[in-house]
C-alpha positions as CSV (number, residue, x, y, z in Angstrom):
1,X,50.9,57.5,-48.0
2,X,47.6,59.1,-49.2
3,X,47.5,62.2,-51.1
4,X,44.9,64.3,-51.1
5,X,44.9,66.7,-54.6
6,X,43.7,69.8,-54.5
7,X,41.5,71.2,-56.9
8,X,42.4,74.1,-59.4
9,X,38.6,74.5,-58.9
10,X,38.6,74.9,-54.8
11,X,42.0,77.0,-55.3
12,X,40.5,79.7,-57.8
13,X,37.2,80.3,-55.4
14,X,39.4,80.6,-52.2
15,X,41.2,83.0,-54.4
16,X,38.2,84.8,-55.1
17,X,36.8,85.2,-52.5
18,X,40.1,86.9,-50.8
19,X,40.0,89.5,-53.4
20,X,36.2,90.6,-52.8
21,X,37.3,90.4,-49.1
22,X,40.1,92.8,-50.2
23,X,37.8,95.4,-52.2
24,X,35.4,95.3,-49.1
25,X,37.5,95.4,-46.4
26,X,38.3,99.2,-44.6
27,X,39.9,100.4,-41.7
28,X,37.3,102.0,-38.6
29,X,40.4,103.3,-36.5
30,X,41.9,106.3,-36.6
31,X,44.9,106.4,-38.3
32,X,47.9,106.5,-36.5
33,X,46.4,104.7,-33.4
34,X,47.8,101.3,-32.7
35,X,45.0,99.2,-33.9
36,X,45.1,101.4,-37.2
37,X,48.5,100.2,-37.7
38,X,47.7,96.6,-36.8
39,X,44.5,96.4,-39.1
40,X,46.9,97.2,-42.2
41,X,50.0,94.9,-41.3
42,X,47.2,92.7,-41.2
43,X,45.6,93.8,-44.9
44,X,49.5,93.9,-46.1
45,X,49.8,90.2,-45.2
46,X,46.2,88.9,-46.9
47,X,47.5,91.1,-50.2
48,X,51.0,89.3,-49.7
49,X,49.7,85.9,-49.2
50,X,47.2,86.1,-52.4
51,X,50.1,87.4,-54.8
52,X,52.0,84.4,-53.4
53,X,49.0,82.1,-54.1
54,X,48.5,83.1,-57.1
55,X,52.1,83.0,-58.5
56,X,52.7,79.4,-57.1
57,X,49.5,78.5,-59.0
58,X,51.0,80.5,-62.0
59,X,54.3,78.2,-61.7
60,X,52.2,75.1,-61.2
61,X,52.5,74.5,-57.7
62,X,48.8,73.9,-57.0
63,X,49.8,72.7,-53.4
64,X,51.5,76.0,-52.2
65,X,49.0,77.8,-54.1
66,X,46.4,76.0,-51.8
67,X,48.3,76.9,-49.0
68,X,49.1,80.6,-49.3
69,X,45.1,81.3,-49.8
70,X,45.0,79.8,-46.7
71,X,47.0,81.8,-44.8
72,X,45.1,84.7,-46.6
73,X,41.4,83.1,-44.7
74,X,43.5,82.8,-41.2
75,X,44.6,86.4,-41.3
76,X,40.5,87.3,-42.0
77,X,38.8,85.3,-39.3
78,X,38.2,86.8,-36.1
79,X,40.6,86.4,-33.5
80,X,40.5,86.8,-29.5
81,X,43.6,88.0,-29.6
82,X,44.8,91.5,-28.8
């Protein structure tokens, strides 16, 4: 089986950039409409995702840490969906 490391390097600027995504990032619906509400479960589940990150890489678990910023770049790219 190959492995394929992942840099502490690559980790830390994925990481980055999420949190100046964060500070940027600001809701144009109205609040209480649906999207409104969508747009911050949304938000809530980049923030979530990057605390994970970053404690896995805190614990040494560079893999997971990899991952979770991941997840964190799915929920920020456009979707087609509803």
């Amino acid at each position: 089986m190959t492995e394929y490391p992942v840099s502490l390097e690559r980790i830390n600027k994925y990481l980055d950039l999420t949190s100046k995504a964060l500070v940027k990032v600001s809701i144009i619906d109205d609040v209480g409409t649906d999207n409104y509400a969508k747009a911050q479960d949304i938000i809530g589940m980049v923030k979530a995702y990057h605390s994970d990150a970053k404690y896995f890489l805190d614990e040494g678990r560079g893999d997971d840490a990899f991952a979770a910023v991941n997840y964190c770049l799915l929920y920020t790219s456009p979707s087609p969906r509803d």
